[in-house]
N, C-alpha and C positions, 0 to 999 in steps of 0.2 A: 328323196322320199322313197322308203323300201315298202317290200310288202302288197304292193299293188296301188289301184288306184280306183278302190271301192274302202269304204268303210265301215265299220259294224254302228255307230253311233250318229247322232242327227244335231249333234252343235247349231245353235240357234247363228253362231257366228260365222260358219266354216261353209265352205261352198264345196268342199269334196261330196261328192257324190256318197250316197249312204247304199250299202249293198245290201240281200238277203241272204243269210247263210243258208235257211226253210230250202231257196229254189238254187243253191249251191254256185255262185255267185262266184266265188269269192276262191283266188287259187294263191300258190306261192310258187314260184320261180326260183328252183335250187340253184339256179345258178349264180342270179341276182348279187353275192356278194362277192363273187370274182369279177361281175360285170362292173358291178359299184366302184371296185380296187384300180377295174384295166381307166376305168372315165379318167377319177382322181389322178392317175399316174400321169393319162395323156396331158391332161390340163398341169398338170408340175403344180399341184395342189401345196399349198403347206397348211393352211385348216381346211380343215373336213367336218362337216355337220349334216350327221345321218339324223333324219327323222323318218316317220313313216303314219301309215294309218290307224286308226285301233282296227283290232284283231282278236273280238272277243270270242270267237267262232273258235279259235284255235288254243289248245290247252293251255300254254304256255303263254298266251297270247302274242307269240311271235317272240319271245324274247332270245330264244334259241340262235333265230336267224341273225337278230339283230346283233348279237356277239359275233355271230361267224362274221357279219359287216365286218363290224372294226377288226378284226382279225386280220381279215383277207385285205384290207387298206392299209394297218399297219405293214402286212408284210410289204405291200407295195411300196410303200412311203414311209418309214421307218423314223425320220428325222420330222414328220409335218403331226400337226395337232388332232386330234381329234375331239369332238365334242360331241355327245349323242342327246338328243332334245325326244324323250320319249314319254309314252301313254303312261297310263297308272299301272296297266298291266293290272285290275280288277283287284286291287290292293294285295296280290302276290309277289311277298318280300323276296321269296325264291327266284320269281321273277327278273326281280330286279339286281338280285345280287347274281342273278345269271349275266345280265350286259354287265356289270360291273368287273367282274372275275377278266374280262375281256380286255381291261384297262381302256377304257376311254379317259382323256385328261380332264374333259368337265363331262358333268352329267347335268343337265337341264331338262326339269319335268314344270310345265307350266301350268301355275293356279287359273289363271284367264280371267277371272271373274271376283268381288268378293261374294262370301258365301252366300246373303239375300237375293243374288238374281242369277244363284245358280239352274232352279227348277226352267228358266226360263234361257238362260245362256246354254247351261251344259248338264242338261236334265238327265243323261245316262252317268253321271262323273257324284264325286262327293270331297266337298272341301279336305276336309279334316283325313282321308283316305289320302289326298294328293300333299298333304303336312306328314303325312307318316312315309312314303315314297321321300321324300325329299329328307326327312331325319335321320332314315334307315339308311340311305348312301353317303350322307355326311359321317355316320359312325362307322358303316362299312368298309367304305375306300375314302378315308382320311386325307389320301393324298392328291384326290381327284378335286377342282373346283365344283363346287355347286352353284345351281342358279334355277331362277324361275321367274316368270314373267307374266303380266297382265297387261289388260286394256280397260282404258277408261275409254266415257263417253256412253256409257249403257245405262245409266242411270245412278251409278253406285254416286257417295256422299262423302266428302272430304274424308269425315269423319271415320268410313268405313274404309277407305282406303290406307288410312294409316295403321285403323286396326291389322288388317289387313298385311300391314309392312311389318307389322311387332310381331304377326305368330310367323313370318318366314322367316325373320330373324331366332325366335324362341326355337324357329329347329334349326338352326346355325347353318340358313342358307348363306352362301359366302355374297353372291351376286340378283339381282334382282332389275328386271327390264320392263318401264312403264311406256304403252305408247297408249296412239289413237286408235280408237276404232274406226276401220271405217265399212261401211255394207259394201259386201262385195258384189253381189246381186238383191233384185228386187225381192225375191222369196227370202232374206237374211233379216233377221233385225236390223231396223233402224236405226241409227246413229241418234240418243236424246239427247246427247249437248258435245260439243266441238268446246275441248278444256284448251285454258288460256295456255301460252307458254308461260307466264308467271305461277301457276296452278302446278302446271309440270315441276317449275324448279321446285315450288314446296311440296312439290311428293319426294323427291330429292332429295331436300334436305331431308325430311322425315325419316325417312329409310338410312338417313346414314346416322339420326339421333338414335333411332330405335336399333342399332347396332350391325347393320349391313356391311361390309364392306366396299363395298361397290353398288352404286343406287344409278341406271343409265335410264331417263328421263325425257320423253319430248315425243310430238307430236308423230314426226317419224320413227321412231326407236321402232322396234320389232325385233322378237324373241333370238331371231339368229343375222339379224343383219348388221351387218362389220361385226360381226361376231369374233372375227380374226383381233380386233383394234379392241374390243371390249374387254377381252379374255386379257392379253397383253397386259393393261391398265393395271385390272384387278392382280393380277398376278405378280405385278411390282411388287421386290419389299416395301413393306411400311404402308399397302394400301389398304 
């Protein structure tokens, strides 16, 4: 995770720390993406998944740095994957076609939520801003995978989660990742129902009716975990 380790935003779900730009909180570390490159290298990385914090404070809202990332790792790693799971960047398409220009191999912006318990999951965020991010890089870098991912368990309705799987398919998300929620601290939202693993596979199926390519499903699933083995899958021909 780039960019620090304050945020500009108060996610009902997220336990990062929320910072104040007002009392100047909040810094960047230019060096950070060579730092990010030498880790990857030591560890003999072959996927890499940069994410980082929002960063409304900052013009660009960090998008800048977040290309110099994948720059500075690709040069490191030249042969290993990269995958970037980023903000909305306050629905600045410049933004976003800035990390893209960078070539990351998939680009992942996560919806988190369906839209009805957005005010209450991700009250600084807006649905349909986070479908325009994910349509504008699917046209953009064609050859990059996309993907995006939520959590059940917050109260949302079978029903709304399928909806839900049709508009990221309508913006020709390629890949799509359902898990649990679960409260990471007692100041987080509550967990309102623990979804069956039968529940899962029918979000599953759903998502691969309503045209997904890849639908990864289950209690444990998470946005970037075996992200390595996900990516892989989807990226088979014929998948």
């Amino acid at each position: 995770m780039i960019l620090g380790n304050l945020c500009t935003r108060g996610c009902g779900f997220c336990s990062v720390p929320k910072g104040s730009a007002a009392k100047r909180e909040f810094t960047v570390d230019p060096d950070e993406p060579e730092h990010v490159a030498a880790m990857a290298a030591g560890l003999k990385l072959k996927y890499v998944v940069i994410t980082s914090v929002n960063r409304d404070d900052l013009p660009d809202g960090g998008s800048a740095h977040f290309a110099e990332t994948v720059r500075a790792v690709r040069r490191a790693l030249p042969d290993s994957r990269i995958e970037v799971l980023t903000p909305d960047f306050c629905g600045h398409l410049d933004a976003v076609a800035r990390v893209l220009d960078a070539g990351p191999d998939v680009f992942n912006h996560n919806v988190e939520t369906v839209p009805r318990l957005y005010k209450r999951v991700r009250p600084q965020a807006d649905y349909e801003q986070s479908l325009d991010v994910l349509r504008f890089a699917r046209g953009y870098r064609p050859a990059a995978l996309t993907k995006s991912g939520l959590m059940v368990g917050l109260g949302e309705s079978p029903e709304e989660v399928g909806a839900l799987l049709s508009d990221l398919a309508r913006a020709h998300v390629d890949v799509a990742t359902i898990g649990q929620y679960l409260q990471p601290t007692r100041r987080n939202l509550p967990v309102a129902e623990y979804v069956t693993p039968e529940q899962f596979e029918t979000y599953r199926r759903s998502g691969l009716a309503a045209g997904l390519r890849m639908v990864f499903s289950g209690p444990f699933v998470r946005s970037s975990y075996m992200a390595e083995m996900v990516n892989e899958e989807a990226s088979r021909p014929g998948a």
